[in-house]
The first five atom37 places (N, CA, C, CB, O) and aatype in JSON, in Angstrom:
{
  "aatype": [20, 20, 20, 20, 20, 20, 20, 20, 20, 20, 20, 20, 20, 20, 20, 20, 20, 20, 20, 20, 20, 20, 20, 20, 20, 20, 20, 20, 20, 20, 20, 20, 20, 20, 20, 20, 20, 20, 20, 20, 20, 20, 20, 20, 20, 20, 20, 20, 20, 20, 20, 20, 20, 20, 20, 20, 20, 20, 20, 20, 20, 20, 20, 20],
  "atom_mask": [
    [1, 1, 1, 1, 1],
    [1, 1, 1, 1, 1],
    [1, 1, 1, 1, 1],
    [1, 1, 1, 1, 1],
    [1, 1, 1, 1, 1],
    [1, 1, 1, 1, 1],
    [1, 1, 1, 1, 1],
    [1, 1, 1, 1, 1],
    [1, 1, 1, 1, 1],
    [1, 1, 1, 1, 1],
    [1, 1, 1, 1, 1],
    [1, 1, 1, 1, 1],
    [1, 1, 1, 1, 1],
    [1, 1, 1, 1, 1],
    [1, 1, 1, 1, 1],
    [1, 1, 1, 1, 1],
    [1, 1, 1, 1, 1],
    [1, 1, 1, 1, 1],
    [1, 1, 1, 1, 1],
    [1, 1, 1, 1, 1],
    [1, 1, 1, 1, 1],
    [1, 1, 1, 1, 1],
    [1, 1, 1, 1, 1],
    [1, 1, 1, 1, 1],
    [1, 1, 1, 1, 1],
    [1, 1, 1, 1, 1],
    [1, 1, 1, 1, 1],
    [1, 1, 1, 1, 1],
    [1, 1, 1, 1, 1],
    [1, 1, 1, 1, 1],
    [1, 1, 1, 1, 1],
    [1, 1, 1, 1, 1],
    [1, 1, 1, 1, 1],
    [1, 1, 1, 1, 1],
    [1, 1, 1, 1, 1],
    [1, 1, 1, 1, 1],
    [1, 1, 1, 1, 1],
    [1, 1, 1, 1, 1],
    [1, 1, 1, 1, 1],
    [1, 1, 1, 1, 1],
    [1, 1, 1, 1, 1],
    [1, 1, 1, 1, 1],
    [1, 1, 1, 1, 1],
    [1, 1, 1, 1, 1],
    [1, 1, 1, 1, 1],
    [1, 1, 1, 1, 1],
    [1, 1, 1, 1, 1],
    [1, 1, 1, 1, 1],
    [1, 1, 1, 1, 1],
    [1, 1, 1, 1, 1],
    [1, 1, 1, 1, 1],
    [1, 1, 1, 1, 1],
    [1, 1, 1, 1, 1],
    [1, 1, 1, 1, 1],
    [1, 1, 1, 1, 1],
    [1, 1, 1, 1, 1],
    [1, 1, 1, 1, 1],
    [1, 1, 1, 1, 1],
    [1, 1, 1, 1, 1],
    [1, 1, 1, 1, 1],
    [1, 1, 1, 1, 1],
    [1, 1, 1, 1, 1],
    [1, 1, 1, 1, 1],
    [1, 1, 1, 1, 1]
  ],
  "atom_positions": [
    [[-16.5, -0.33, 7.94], [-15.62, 0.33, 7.0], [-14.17, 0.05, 7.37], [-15.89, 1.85, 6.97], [-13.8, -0.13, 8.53]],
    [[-13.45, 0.03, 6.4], [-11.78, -0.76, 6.73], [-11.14, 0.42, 6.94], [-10.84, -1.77, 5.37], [-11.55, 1.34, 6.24]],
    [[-10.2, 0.68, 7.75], [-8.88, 1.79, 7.8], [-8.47, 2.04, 6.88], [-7.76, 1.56, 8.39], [-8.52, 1.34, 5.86]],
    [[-8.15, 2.71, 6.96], [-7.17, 3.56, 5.43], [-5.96, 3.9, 6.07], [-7.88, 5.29, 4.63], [-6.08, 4.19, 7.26]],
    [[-4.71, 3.95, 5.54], [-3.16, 4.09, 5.69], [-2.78, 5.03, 4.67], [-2.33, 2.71, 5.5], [-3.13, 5.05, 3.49]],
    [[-1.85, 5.96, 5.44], [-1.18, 6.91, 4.36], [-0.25, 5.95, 3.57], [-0.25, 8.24, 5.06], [-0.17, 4.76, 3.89]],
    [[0.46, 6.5, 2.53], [1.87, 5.64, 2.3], [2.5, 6.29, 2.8], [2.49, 5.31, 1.04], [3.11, 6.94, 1.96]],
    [[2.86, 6.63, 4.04], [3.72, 6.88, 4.81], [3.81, 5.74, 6.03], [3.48, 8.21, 5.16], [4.76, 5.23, 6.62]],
    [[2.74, 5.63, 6.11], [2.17, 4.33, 7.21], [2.77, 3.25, 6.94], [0.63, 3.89, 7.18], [3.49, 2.51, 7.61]],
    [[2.28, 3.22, 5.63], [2.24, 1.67, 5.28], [3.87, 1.31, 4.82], [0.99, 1.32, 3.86], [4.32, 0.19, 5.09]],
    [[4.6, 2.18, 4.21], [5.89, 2.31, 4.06], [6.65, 2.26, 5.7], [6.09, 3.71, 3.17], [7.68, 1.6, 5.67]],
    [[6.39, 2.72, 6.84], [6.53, 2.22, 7.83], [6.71, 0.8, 8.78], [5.99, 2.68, 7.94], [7.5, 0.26, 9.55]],
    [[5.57, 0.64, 8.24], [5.32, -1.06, 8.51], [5.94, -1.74, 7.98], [4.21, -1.67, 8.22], [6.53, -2.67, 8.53]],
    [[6.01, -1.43, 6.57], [7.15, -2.62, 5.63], [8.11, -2.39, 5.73], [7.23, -2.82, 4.23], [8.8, -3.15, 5.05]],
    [[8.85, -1.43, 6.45], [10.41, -0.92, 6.37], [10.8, -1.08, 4.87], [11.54, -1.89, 7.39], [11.43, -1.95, 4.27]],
    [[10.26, -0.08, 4.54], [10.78, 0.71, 3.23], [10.27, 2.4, 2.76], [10.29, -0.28, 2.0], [9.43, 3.11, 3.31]],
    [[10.98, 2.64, 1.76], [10.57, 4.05, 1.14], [9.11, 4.23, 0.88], [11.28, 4.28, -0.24], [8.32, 3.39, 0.43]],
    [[8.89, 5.32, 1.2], [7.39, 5.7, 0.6], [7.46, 5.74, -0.57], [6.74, 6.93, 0.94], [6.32, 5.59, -1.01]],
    [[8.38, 5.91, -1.6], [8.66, 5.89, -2.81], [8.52, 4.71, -3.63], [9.72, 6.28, -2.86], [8.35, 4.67, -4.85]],
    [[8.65, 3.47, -2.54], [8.62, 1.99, -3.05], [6.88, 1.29, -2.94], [9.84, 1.02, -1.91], [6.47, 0.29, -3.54]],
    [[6.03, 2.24, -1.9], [5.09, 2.06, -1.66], [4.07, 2.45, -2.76], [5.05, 2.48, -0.62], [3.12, 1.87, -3.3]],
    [[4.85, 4.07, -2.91], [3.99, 4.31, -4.33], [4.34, 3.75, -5.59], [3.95, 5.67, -4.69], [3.61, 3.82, -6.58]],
    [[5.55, 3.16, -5.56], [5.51, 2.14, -7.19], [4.93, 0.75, -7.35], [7.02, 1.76, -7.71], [5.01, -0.04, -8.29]],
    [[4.33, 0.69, -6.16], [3.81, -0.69, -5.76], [2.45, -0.46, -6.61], [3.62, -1.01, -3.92], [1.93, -1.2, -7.45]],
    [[2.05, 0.77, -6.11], [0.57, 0.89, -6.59], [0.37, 1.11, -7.81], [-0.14, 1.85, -6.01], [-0.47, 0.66, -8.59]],
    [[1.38, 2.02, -7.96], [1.26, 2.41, -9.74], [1.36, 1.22, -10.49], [2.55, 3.43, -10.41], [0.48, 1.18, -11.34]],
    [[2.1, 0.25, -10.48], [2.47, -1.24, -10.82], [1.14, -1.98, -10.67], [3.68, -1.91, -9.78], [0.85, -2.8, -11.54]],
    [[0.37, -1.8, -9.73], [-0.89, -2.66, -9.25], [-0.56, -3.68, -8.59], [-1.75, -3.17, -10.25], [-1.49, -4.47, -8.42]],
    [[0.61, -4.01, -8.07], [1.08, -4.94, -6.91], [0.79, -4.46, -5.33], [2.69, -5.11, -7.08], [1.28, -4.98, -4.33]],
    [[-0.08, -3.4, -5.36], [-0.34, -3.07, -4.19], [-1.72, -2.19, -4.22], [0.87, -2.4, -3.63], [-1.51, -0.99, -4.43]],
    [[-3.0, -2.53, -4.07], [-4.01, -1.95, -4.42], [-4.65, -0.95, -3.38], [-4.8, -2.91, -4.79], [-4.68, -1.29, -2.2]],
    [[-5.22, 0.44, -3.82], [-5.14, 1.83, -3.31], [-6.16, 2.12, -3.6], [-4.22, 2.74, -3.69], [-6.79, 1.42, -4.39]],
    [[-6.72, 3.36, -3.02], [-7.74, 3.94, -3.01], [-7.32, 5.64, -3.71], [-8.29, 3.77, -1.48], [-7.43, 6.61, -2.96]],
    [[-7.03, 5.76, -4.61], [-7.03, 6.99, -4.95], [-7.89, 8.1, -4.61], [-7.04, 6.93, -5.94], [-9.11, 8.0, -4.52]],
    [[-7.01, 9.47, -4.36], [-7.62, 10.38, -3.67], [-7.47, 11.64, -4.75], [-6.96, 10.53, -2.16], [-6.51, 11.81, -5.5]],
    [[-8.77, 12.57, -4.64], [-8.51, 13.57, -5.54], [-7.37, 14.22, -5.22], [-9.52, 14.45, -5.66], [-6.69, 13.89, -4.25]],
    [[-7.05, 15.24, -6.06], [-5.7, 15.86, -5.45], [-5.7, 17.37, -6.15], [-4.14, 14.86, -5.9], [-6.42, 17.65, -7.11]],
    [[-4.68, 18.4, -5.44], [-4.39, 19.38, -6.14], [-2.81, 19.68, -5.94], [-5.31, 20.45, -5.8], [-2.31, 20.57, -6.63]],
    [[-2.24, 19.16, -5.29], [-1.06, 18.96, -4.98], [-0.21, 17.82, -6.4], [-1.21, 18.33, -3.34], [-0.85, 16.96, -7.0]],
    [[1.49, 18.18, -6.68], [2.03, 17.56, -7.63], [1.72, 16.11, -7.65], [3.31, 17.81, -7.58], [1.48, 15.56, -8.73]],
    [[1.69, 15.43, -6.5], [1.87, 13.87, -6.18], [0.41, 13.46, -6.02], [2.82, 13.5, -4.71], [-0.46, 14.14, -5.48]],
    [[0.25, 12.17, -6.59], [-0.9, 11.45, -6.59], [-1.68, 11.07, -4.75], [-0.37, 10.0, -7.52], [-1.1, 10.5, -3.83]],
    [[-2.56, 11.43, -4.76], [-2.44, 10.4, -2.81], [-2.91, 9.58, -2.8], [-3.04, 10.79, -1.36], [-3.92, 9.63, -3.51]],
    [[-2.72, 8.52, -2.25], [-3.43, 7.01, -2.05], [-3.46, 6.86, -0.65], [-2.59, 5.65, -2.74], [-2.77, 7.46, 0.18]],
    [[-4.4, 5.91, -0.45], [-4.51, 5.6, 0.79], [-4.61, 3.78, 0.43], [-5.9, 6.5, 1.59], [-4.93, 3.23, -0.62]],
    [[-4.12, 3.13, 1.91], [-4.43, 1.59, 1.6], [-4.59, 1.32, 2.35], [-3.8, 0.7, 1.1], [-3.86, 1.32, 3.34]],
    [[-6.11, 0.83, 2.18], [-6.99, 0.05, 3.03], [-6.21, -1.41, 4.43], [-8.0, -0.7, 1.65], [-5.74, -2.46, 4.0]],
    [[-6.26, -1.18, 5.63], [-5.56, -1.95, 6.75], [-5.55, -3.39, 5.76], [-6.55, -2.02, 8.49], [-4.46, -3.79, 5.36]],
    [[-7.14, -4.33, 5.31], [-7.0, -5.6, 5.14], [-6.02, -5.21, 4.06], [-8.28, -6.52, 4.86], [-4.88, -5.12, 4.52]],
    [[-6.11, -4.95, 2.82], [-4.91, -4.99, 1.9], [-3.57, -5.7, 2.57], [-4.55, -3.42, 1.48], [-3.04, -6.81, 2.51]],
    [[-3.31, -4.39, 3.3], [-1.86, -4.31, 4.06], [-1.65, -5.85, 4.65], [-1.87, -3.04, 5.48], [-0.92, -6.68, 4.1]],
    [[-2.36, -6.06, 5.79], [-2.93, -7.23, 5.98], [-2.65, -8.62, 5.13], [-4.15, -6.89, 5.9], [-1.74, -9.4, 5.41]],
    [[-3.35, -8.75, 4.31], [-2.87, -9.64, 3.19], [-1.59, -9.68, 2.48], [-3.63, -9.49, 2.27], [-0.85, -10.66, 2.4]],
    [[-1.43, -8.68, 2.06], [0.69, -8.58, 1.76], [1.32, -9.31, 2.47], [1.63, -7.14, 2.15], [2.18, -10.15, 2.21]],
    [[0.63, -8.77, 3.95], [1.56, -9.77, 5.26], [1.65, -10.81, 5.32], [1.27, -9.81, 6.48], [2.62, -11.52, 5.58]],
    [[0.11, -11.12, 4.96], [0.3, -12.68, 5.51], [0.95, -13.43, 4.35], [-1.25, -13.5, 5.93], [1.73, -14.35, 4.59]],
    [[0.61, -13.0, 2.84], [1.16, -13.94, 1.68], [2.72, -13.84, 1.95], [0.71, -13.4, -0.02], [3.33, -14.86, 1.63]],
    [[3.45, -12.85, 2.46], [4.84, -12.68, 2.6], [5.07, -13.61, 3.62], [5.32, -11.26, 2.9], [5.92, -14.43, 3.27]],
    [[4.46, -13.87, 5.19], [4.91, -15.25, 5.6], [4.29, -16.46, 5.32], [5.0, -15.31, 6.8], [4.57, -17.43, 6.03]],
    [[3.33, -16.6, 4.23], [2.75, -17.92, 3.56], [2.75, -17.96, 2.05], [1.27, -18.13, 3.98], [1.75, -17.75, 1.36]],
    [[4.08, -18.27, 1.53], [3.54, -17.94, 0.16], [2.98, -19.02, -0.42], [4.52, -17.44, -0.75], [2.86, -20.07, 0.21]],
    [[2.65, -18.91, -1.46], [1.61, -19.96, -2.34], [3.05, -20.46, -2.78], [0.22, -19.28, -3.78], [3.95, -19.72, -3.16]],
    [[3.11, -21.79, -2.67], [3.67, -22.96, -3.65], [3.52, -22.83, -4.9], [3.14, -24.19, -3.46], [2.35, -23.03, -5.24]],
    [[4.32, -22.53, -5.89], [4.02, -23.01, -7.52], [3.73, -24.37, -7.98], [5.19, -22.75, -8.35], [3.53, -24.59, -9.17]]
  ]
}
């Protein structure tokens, strides 16, 4: 089973806002595991490989 990351985590790692983490997902440029909720804010969690892969395409990008 893969790790799961708050967006707090993962907004950590990327040095940026958790705010930028969650528009990533809402956008679908960053794929999440949605969590039920009863609280105002949506929760996601993202899976380590995800994260993982962002990384690596950010120091390998694909050639057009």
């Amino acid at each position: 089973m893969s790790e799961l990351l708050t967006v707090a985590e993962v907004a950590e790692i990327l040095r940026v806002d958790d705010t930028t983490v969650r528009r990533w997902v809402k956008q679908g440029a960053l794929d999440a595991v949605i969590l039920p909720h009863v609280n105002e804010r949506q929760a996601y969690r993202i899976k380590r490989e995800t994260l993982n892969r962002v990384l690596s395409d950010s120091i390998n990008p694909t050639k057009a």
